[in-house]
Each structure stands twice: as C-alpha cells, then as structure tokens.
DRENTORKOL-3810 file (N, C-alpha, C; in nm, 4 decimals):
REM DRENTORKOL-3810
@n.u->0.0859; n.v->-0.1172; n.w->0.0000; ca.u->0.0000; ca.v->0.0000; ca.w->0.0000; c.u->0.0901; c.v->0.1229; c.w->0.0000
@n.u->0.0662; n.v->0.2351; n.w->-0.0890; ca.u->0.1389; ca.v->0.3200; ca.w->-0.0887; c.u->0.0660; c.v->0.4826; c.w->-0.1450
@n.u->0.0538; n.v->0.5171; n.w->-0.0248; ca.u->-0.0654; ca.v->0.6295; ca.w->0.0229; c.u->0.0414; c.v->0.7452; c.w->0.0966
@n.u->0.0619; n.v->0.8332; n.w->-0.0308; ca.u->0.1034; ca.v->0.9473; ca.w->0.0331; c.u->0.0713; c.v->1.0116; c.w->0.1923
@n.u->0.1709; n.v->1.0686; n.w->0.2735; ca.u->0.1680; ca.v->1.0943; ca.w->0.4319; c.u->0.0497; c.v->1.2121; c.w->0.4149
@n.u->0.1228; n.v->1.3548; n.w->0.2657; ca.u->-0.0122; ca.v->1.4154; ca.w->0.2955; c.u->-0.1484; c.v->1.4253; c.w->0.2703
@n.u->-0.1754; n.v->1.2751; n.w->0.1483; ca.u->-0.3032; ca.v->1.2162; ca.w->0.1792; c.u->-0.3647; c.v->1.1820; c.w->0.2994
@n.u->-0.2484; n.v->1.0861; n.w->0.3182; ca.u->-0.3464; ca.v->1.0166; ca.w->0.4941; c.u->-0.3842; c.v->1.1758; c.w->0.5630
@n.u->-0.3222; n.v->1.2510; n.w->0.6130; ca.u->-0.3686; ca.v->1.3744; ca.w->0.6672; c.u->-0.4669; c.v->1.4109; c.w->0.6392
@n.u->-0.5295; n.v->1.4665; n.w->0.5227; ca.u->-0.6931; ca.v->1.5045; ca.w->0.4979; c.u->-0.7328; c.v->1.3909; c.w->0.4778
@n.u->-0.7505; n.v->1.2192; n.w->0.4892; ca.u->-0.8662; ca.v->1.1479; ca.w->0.4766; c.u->-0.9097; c.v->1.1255; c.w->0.5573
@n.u->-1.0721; n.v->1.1269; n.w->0.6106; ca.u->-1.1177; ca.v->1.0986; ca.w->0.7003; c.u->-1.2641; c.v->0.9997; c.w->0.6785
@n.u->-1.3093; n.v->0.9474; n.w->0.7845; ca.u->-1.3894; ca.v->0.8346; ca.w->0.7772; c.u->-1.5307; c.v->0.9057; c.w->0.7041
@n.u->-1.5707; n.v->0.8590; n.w->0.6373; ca.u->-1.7157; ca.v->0.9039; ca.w->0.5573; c.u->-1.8331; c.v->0.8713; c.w->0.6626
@n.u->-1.8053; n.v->0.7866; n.w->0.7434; ca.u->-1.9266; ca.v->0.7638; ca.w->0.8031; c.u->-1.9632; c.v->0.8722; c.w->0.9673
@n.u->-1.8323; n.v->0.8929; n.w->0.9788; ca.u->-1.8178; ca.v->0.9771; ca.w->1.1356; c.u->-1.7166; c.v->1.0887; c.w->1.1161
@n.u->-1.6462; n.v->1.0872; n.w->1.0347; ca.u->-1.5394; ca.v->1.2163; ca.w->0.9661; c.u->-1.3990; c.v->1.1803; c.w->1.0697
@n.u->-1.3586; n.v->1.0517; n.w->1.1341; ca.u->-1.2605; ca.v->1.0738; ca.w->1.2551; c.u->-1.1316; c.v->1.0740; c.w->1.1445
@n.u->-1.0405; n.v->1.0736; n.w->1.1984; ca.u->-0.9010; ca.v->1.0447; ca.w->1.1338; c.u->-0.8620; c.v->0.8679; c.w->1.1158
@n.u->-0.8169; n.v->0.9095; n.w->0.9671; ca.u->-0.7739; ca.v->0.7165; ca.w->0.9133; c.u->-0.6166; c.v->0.7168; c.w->0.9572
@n.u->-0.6183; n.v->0.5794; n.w->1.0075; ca.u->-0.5171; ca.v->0.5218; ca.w->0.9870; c.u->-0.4469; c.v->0.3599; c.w->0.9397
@n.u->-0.3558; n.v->0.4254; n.w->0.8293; ca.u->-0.2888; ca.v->0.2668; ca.w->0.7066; c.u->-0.2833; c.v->0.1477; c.w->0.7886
@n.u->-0.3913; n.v->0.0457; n.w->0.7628; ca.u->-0.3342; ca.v->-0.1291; ca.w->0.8189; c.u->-0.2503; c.v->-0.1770; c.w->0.7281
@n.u->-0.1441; n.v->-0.1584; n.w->0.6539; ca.u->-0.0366; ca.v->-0.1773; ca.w->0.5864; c.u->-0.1093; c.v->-0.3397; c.w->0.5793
@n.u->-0.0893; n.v->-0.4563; n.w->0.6632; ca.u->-0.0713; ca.v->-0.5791; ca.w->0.6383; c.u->-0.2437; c.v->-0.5961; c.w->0.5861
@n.u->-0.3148; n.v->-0.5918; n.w->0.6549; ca.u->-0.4637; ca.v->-0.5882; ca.w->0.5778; c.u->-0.5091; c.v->-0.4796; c.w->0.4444
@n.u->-0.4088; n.v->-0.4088; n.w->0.4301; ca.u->-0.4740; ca.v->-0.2558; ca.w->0.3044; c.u->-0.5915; c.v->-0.2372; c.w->0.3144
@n.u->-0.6150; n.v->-0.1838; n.w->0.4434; ca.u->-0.6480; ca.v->-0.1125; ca.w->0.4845; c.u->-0.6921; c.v->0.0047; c.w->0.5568
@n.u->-0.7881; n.v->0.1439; n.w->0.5235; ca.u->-0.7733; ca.v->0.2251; ca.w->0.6068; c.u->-0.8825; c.v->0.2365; c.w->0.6894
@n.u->-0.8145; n.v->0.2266; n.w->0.8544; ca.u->-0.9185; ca.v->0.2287; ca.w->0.9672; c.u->-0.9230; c.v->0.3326; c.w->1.0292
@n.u->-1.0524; n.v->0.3768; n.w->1.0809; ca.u->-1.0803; ca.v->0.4688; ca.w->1.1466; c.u->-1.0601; c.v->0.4668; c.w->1.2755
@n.u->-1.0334; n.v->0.5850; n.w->1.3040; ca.u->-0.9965; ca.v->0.5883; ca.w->1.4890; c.u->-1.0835; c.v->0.5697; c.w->1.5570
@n.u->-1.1750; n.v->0.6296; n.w->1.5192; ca.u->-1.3246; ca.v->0.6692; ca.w->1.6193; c.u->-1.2998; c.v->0.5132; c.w->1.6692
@n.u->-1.3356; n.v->0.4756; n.w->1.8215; ca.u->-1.3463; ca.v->0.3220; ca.w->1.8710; c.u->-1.4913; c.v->0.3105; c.w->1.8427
@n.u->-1.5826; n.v->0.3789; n.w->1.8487; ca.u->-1.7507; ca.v->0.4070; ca.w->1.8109; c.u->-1.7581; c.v->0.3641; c.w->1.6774
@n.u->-1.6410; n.v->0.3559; n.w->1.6155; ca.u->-1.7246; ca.v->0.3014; ca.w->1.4259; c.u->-1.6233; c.v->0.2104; c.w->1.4095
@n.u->-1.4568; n.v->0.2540; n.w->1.3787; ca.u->-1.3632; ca.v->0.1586; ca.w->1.3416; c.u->-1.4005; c.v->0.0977; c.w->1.2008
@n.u->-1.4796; n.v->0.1293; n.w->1.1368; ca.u->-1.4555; ca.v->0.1389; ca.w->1.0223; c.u->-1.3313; c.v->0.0641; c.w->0.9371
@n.u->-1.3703; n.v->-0.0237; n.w->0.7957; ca.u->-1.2273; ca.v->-0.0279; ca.w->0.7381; c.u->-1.2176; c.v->-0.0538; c.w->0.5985
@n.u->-1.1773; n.v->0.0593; n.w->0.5704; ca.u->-1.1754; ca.v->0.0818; ca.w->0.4275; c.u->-1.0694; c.v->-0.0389; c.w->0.3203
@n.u->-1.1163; n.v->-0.0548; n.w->0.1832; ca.u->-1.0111; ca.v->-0.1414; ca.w->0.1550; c.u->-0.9207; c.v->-0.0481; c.w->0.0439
@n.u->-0.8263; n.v->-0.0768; n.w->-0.0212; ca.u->-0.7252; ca.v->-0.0293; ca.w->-0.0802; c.u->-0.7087; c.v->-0.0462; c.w->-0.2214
@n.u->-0.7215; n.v->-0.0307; n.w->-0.2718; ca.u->-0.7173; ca.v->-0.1344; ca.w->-0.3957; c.u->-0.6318; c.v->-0.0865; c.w->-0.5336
@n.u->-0.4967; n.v->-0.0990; n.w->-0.5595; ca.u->-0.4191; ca.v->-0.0482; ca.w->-0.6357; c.u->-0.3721; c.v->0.0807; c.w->-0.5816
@n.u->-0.3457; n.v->0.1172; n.w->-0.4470; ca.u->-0.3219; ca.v->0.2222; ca.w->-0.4343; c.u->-0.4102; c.v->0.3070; c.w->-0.3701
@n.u->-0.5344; n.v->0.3187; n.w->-0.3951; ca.u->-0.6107; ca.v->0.3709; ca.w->-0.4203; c.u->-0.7451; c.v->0.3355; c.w->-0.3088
@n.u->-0.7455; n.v->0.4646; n.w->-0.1921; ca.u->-0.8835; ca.v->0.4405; ca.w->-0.1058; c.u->-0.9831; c.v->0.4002; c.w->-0.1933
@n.u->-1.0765; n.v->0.2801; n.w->-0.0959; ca.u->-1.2208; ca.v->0.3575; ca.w->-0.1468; c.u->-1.3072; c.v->0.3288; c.w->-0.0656
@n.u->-1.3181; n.v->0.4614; n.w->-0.0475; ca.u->-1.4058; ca.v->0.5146; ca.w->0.1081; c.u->-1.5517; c.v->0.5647; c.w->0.0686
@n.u->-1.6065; n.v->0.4151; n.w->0.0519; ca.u->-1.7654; ca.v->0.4287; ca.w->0.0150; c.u->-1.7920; c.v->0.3304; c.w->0.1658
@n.u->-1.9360; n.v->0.3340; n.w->0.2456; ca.u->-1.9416; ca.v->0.3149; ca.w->0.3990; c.u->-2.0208; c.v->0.1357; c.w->0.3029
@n.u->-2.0552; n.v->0.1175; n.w->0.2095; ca.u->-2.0771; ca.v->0.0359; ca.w->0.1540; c.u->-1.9844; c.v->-0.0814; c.w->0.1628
@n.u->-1.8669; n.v->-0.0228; n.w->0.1395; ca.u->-1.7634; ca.v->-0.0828; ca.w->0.0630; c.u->-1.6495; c.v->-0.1540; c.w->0.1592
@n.u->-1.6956; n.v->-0.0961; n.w->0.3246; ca.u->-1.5959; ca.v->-0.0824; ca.w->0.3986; c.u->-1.6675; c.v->-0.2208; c.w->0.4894
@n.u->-1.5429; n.v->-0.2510; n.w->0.6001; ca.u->-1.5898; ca.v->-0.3790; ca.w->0.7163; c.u->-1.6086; c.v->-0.3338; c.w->0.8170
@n.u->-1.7199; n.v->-0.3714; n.w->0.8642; ca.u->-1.7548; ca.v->-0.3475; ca.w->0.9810; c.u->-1.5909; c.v->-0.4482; c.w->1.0615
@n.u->-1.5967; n.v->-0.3879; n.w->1.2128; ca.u->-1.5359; ca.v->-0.4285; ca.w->1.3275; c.u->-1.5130; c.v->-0.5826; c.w->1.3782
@n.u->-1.6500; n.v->-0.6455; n.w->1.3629; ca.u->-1.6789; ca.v->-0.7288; ca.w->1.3948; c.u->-1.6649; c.v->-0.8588; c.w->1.2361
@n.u->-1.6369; n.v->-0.8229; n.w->1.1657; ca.u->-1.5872; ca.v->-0.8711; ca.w->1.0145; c.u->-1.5024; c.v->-0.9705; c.w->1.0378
@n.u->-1.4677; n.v->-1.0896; n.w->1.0064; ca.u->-1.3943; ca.v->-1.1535; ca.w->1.0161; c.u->-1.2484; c.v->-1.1000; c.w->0.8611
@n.u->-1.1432; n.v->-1.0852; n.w->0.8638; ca.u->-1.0824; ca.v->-1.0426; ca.w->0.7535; c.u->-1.0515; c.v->-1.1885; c.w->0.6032
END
C-alpha cells in the first residue's frame, strides 16, 4: 500500500469524519473513532471510502 503521508492527513472516515489510519498488512484504512472503526479497503493504491464498501469491526478479515 502506498498512500502518500499528505493524503493520509486530509482522509477521514465518511461515516463519522474521525481520522484514518494505514493497516499496511490488511490494506487497509481504519478509522480511529473506537464508536465506528470502520475499514476501508485499498485497492491499487487507491482508497475507497464508500461506507458500503468498507468492514464493519466485527468482520472476520
């Protein structure tokens, strides 16, 4: 995964707006909020931060 530092800085969770942060080994980006945790997947590079698209917490990976 390879997501510019001052990307990660402005992306934030679509569903609660908290701050993401890179799961490098899963590619994925998770949200801080402990209330959503959220997790976006990666795919060529490339977020995609649709609340559709993302795993819930409780997700097995």
């Amino acid at each position: 995964m390879n997501i510019d530092d001052w990307l990660l800085e402005i992306l934030a969770c679509p569903a609660c707006h908290a701050p993401l942060r890179p799961d490098e080994e899963a590619s994925e980006l998770v949200c801080t909020n402990p209330e959503c945790r959220l997790a976006y997947p990666v795919r060529d590079d490339i977020p995609v931060l649709l609340v559709d698209s993302a795993r819930r917490p409780e997700q097995a990976t």
